[in-house]
C-alpha positions, -999 to 999 in steps of 0.1 A, spaced: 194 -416 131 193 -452 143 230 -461 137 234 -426 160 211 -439 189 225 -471 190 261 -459 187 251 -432 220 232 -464 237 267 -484 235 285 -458 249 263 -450 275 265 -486 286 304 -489 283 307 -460 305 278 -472 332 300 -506 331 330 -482 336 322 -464 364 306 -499 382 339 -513 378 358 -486 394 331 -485 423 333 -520 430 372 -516 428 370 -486 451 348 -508 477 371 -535 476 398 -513 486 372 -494 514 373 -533 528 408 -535 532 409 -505 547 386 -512 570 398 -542 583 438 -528 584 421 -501 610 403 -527 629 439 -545 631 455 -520 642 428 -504 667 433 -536 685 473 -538 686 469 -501 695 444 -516 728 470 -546 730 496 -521 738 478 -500 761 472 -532 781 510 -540 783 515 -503 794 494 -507 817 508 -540 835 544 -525 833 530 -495 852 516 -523 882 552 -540 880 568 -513 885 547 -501 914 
């Protein structure tokens, strides 16, 4: 019965380190994520302003 609890214990463990791996890994990738949609909000605005002053020059 012990070598069977401790056996369950390690697994338990390996699969809590598991699934904190992959969350971290999943995080790390939410980052990047997050910052290539902040890049490209602002090219997105950057663009809308250069619309914007070809419509005046054109006027």
């Amino acid at each position: 019965m012990n070598y069977s609890n401790a056996t369950f214990g390690g697994f338990v463990q390996a699969c809590v380190a598991k699934a904190k791996k992959e969350y971290e890994e999943k995080g790390s990738e939410m980052q990047k994520l997050k910052k290539r949609v902040t890049e490209l909000e602002e090219t997105v605005k950057r663009i809308d302003e250069l619309e914007n002053k070809i419509k005046e020059l054109e006027k």
